[in-house]
C-alpha positions, 0 to 999 in steps of 0.5 A: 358483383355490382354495387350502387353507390351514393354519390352527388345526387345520384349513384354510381355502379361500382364492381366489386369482388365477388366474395365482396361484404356489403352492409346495408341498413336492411340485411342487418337482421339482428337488430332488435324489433321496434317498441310496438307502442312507444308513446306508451313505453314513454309514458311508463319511463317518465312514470318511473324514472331511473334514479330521479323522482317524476317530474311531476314530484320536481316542479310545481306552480311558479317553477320554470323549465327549460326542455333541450331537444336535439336538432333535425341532424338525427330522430326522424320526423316521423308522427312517432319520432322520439321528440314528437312522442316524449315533448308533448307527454312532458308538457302534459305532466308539466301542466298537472304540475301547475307549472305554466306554459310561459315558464317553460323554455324549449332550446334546441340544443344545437352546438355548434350546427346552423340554426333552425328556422321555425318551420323545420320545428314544426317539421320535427317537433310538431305544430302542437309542440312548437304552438304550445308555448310563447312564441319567444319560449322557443329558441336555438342555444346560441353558443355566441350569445353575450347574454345567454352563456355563463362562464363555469370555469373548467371541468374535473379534468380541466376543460373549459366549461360554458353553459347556456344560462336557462339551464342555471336559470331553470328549476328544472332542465330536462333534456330530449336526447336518443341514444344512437350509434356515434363515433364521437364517443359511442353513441348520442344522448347522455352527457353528450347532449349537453356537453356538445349541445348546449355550450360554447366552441372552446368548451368543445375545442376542447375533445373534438380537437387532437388531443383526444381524437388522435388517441389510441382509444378513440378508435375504434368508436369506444364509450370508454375513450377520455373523449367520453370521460370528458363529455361526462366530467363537462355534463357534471360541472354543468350540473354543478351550477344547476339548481338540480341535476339534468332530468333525461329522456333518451330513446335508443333508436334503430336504424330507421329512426324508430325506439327500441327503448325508452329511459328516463331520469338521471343521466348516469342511470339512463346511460347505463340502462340504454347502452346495452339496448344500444350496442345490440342495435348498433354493433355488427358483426360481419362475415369472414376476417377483417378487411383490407379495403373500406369502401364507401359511397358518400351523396352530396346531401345527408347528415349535417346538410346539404353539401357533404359530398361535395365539400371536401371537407366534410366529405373527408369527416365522414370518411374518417367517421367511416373508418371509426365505425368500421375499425373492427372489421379492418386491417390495421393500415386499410385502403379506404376508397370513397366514391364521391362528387368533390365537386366544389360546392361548400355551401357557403350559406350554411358552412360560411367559413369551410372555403377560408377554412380549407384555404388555411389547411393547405399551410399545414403539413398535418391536420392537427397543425390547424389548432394555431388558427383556432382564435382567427378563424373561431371569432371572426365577427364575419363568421360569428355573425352568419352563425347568429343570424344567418343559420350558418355552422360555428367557424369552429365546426369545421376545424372538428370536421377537418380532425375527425377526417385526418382519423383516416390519415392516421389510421389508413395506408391510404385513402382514395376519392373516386370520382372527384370532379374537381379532383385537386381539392380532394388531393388537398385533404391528403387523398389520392384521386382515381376516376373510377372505384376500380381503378383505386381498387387496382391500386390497391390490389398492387399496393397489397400484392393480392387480391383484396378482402373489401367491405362495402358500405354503400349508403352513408345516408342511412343511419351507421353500424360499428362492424367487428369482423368475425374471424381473426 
């Protein structure tokens, strides 16, 4: 058969087996229908909130607020996309409150990711949104501020933990998430949101890093892993130092961005009332038994941005994530095959340090080596500035990206980028490089000494699937 693949700006057309799987968003029938009002259904979770009172019961004249929202990375930009359809619901409740428009802070919770400028605001949240608070009221957490982290210590499991101070500063923090398919952890929203969100890169260094993604329950994607435990157990001690726990409202979206469901309240409450929707959603079964070749098409832009495709960085994140979503319907040891531009372009203006990054990898032998460059790279004042000032990602993200791509390594018999044009910096990511999708298919049929069982996921634009196979 014939599939189209992303790749760069484009597609490729790759032949593949005929009796060839191949997962696309819209031949995924068993996914749930779409809320079929979901500013309603929002409505009616924020008028009775899982294991919290409503927020209307929680504040009230002269009280301050800090809402953290996700960035643009995922939630769609739809007129009814979750954080267009929840914000401006909580503002109304706020307003009955009494609380005033002036003590009401709304932070991206971006991590470790660029900034946002205040268009893009506009573009997800909506004008009404972003104008119905002080201009200064709206802002990015900035994980290198001075004035804006507080230093909480560690976490139940000792982990390092900074907050963002509005959270300590607030009344009440209430957090915008969406529970959607992630191989970090098993799915978005949650504790994840503030525990990656809204703290600092040694707070995260501290699970997306080796030591808790190199573990045997990391992989398959788990909500199970101590990689959750650990978002968890940092989310608590922040709440510890918060006048009173997160107020959370998560949507469980589909594969097109729109709610399947929406929750709100305590965050244990909200996980474990929106898991199950999410793993109908997420979790998919596919024909026949596990597969011995992975392979998948990656474009130059999806996901964190621009360049994806042809940083070899970040090209090898998502083909480690790839593997994790689709651990299931593997083999153990599978050939994974990425079509893919590996052009060069790192996109220096948005991932500053990846070049300085990837030139440091090449004196490792193993990805998990690149921990003894933590404190050189992740607080070079150059690095720092461009995050702070320059919308550029944190140096730290890309040791993350680097780890969760040696996934691949550890849990293939190979990986292959076809395709590359600049063919030595994918080889300089531990990948074996072909010209064409067939040509590593040839190899992989001789490594195997048979013809191969290949799943295909053509397009890792659209939101993901974790596949199972259902045989044996």
């Amino acid at each position: 058969m014939q599939v189209e693949l992303e790749y760069g700006d484009g597609h490729l057309t790759a032949e593949l087996p005929d009796d060839s799987v191949v997962v696309r968003p819209e031949t995924a029938t068993h996914e749930p229908e779409p809320l079929p009002d979901p500013v309603a259904a929002t409505r009616e979770a924020l008028a009775a909130p899982l294991g919290s009172d409503p927020v209307t019961e929680l504040v009230g004249p002269g009280s301050t607020v800090t809402i953290a929202f996700p960035d643009r990375v995922k939630g769609g930009t739809q007129a009814t996309a979750h954080r267009k359809v929840v914000l401006p619901a909580l503002l109304e409740q706020l307003d009955r409150a009494g609380v005033r428009r002036e003590n009401i802070r709304l932070v991206c919770a971006i991590g470790l990711h660029r900034k946002n400028r205040r268009a893009e605001f506009v573009d997800y949240l909506g004008r009404a949104v972003v104008d119905a608070v002080p201009e200064a009221n709206l802002v990015n957490h900035d994980a290198e501020d001075p004035n804006g982290i507080i230093d909480l210590g560690t976490s139940a499991l000792g982990d390092p933990v900074g907050m963002n101070a509005a959270l300590a500063e607030s009344d009440l923090s209430i957090l915008v998430g969406h529970t959607a398919g992630n191989p970090y952890g098993g799915f978005s929203g949650g504790y994840k949101m503030p525990s990656t969100g809204l703290t600092t890169w040694r707070s995260i260094a501290s699970h997306h890093a080796p030591r808790s993604l190199y573990r045997d329950d990391f992989v398959p994607a788990s909500t199970t892993s101590r990689f959750r435990e650990q978002l968890t157990a940092i989310g608590q001690r922040m709440e510890a130092a918060m006048p009173r726990p997160f107020f959370s409202v998560d949507a469980v979206l589909d594969s097109r961005s729109r709610q399947l469901g929406v929750y709100a309240g305590a965050i244990p409450d909200v996980e474990r009332a929106s898991w199950p929707l999410a793993t109908a959603r997420t979790d998919l079964r596919v024909p026949g038994p596990p597969a011995d070749v992975l392979v998948i098409g990656v474009p130059r832009n999806f996901h964190y941005g621009a360049g994806m495709g042809s940083n070899p960085i970040l090209m090898t994140q998502a083909i480690g994530a790839s593997v994790v979503r689709a651990k299931k319907a593997l083999v153990e040891k599978p050939v994974v095959i990425a079509a893919a531009v590996c052009d060069g372009w790192f996109n220096e203006t948005e991932f500053p340090p990846y070049a300085a990054a990837y030139d440091v990898l090449q004196q490792c032998q193993h990805p998990s080596d690149m921990r003894e460059y933590h404190e050189q790279l992740a607080t070079d004042p150059e690095w720092i500035y461009r995050y702070r000032h320059h919308y550029g990602y944190h140096p730290f993200h890309a040791f993350s990206m680097i780890y969760m791509g040696g996934i691949a390594r550890e849990h293939s018999s190979a990986v292959y980028v076809a395709g590359a044009r600049r063919p030595g910096l994918a080889r300089g990511m531990g990948a074996r490089t072909t010209a064409t999708v067939e040509e590593a298919l040839a190899e992989a049929t001789a490594i195997l000494g048979r013809k191969p069982r290949v799943l295909a996921v053509p397009r890792l634009s659209s939101p993901a699937f974790h596949l199972t196979a259902t045989e044996e």
